[in-house]
N, C-alpha and C positions, 0 to 999 in steps of 0.2 A: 785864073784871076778871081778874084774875092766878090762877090755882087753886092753895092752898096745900096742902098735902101731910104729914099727921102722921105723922112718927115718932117713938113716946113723947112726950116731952116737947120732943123738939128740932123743930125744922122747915126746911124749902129751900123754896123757891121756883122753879117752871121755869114759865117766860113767853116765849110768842114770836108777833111776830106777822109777819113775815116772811120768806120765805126765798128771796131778793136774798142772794148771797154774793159780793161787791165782793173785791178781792183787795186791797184797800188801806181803810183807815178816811178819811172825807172829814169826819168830825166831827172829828178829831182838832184839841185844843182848846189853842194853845202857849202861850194866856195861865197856863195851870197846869200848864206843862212845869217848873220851877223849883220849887213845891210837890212835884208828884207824885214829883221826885229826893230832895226830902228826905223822904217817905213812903218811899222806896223801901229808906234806910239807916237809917230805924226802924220797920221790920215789926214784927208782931208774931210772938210765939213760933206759932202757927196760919199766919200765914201763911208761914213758913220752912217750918215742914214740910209744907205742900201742894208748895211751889215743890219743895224739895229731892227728894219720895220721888217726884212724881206727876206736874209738870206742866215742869221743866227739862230745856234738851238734848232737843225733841222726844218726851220717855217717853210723851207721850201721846197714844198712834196716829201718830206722826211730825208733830206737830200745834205749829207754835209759840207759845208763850202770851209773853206780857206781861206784868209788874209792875207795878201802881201807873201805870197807865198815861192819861194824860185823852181823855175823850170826851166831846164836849156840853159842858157845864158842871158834868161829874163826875171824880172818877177813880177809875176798874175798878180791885179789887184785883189780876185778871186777866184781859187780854184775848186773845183768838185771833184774829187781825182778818181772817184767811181765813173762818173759820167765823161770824164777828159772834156769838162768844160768848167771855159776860162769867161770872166766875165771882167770887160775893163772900162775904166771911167776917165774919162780927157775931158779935162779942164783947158782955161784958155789958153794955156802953152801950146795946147795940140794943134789951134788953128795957125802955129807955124810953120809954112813950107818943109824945114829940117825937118818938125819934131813930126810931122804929118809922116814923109818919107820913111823915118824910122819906126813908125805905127806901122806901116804898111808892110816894114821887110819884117818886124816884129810878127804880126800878124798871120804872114805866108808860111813862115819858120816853122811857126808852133801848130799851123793848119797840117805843113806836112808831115809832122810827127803824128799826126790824127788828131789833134784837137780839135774843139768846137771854141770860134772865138765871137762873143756878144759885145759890140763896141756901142756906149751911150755917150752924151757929153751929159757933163755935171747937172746944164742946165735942164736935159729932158728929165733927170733925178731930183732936181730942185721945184720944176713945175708939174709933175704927170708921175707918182714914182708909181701909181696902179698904172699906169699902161707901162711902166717898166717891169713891174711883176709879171705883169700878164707875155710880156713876149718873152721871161726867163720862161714862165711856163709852157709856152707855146715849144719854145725852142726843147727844153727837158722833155714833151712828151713825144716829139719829134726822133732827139733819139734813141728814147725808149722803143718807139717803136721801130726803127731801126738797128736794135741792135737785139743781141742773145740776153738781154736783160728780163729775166723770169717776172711778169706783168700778173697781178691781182684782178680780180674781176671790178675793181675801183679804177684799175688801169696805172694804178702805180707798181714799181717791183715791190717782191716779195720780202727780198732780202735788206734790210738795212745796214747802212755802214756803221760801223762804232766808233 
């Protein structure tokens, strides 16, 4: 089981059970390539400003992430497909029973493929998005250090994605 993490009233999610760092996604799911483009030109306000401040252009750790992007029989609101980390944003749907339960089989799924999944609500990216950066960071150096990912004397890899 996934160990949930309180902050006040909000909460994230970090689950991993892996760390295989594949330099390509082999889930990658084309039947929801067509969906996942029109999620991707109706973001929401939370997820523009994650993309925009924190995770576009490499800003993070030189790290390329993903939009709306399918894996499995989901689509990541962000993914890093170097590091198999997913990064999702629940808005106030999620605090429904249903949608909560299907976060959760969503979540296990893609943990047991190896991913690493970071759950925020909108609202900790609306009030706090430096302490949102700070625990993608936290979490990226985590499994750098855990994994066979060739680490600079900065402590970042060596190698960048393109």
């Amino acid at each position: 089981m996934a160990p949930w993490r309180q902050t006040g009233e909000e909460y994230f999610l970090f689950c991993s059970m892996s760390q295989e760092q594949p330099d390509h996604i082999v889930d990658y799911n084309k039947a929801l390539k067509k969906y996942a483009s029109a999620m991707r030109s109706e973001g929401t306000k939370s997820e523009a400003l994650l993309w925009v401040y924190v995770l576009k252009n490499k800003q993070m750790k030189g790290y390329t992430f993903n939009r709306q992007r399918p894996v499995l029989n989901y689509i990541a609101d962000f993914i890093c497909k170097k590091l198999k980390l997913i990064i999702e944003l629940d808005g106030v749907t999620h605090d429904n029973e249903e949608v909560h339960v299907k976060d959760l089989i969503k979540t296990n799924e893609l943990a047991s493929e190896g991913y690493t999944i970071l759950r925020f609500t909108d609202a900790e990216v609306y009030n706090g998005i430096d302490r949102v950066q700070k625990e993608i960071e936290f979490a990226i150096k985590e499994i750098e250090r855990n994994s066979s990912l060739p680490l600079t004397s900065s402590g970042t890899p060596s190698k960048r994605e393109t």
